[in-house]
N, C-alpha and C positions, 0 to 999 in steps of 0.2 A: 563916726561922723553922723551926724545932725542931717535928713531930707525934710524934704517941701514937696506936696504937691502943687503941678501949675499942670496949665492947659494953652491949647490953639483950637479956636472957633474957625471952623473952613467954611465958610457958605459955597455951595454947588450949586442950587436952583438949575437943575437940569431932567429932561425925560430921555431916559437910554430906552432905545427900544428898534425896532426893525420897519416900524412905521409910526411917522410923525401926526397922524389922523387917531391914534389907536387910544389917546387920551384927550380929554378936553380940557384940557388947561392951558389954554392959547398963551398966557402972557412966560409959561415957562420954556424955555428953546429946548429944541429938539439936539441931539446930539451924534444920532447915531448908539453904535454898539460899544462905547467905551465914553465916560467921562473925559473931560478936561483932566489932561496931570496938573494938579493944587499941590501948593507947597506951602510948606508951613517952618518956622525958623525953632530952636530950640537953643536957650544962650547957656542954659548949663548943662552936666553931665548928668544924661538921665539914667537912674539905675532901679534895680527892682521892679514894682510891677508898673505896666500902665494896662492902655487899655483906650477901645473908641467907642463914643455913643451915635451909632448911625441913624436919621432921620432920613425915612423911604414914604415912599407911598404907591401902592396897587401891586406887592411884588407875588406872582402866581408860582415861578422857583426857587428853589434853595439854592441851583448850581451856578448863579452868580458870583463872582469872584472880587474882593477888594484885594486888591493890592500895594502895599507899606513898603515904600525905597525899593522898590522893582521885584519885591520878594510876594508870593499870593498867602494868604493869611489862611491857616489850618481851621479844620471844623466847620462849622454852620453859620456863615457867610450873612445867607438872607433869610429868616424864615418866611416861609409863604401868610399875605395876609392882606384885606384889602383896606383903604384907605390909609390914613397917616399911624403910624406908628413909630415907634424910637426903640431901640435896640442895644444891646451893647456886646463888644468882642475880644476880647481878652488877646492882649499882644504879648508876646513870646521873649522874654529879656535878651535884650542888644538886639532887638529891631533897630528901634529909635535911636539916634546917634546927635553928639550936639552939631549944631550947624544947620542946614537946610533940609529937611526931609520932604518926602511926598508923596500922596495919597492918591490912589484912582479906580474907578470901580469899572468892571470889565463884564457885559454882559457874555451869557450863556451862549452863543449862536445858533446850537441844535435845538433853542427854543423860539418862541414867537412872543415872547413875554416882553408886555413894555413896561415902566417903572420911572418913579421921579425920584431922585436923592435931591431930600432938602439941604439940611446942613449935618455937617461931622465934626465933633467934639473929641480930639486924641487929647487922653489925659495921662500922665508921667509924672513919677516922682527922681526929682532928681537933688543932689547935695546944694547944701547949702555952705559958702563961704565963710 
């Protein structure tokens, strides 16, 4: 069978963190210690590799957590590093499932680390008709 890569653009524009004073980025909303759960739709059967490119900004830990359809995603999550930077995190095949999936990032709490997630790129190869 013949694949296709395709992708979902998630926009976040949020600051996770333990205090909403701890960045200055007024026009971004504060959230607390866990993102919004984003969903994102998949219309065919994705199979083989995907994979996400996370856009962060100011992250001090690594022990942050994404988590893909309620599952936490293995390995090195956040590297530590200041300002904007982009990322990417290799997903596990049959994560992703067709139909509605979703995405949400889960701070650390034993820390004091605050952090903005711009936007998230999950990309997946799935069959093509």
């Amino acid at each position: 069978m013949i694949t296709r890569g395709n992708f979902a653009l998630v926009p976040f524009g949020e600051h996770i963190g333990d205090n909403a004073t701890d960045l200055d980025l007024p026009t971004v909303p504060f959230v607390g210690n866990q993102s919004t759960l984003k969903s994102f739709n998949i219309e065919g059967h994705p199979v083989n590799s995907s994979y996400i490119l996370v856009q962060t900004y100011d992250v001090d830990v690594e022990s942050h957590e994404i988590f893909v359809n309620g599952m936490p995603l293995t390995g090195l999550n956040f590297p530590e590093h200041s300002g904007w930077e982009t990322w990417m995190v290799a997903l596990k095949e049959g994560l992703l499932k067709q139909g509605m999936n979703t995405i949400q990032i889960i701070r650390d709490t034993r820390t004091t680390d605050d952090f903005i997630v711009g936007n998230v790129v999950i990309h997946w190869q799935e069959y093509v008709p």
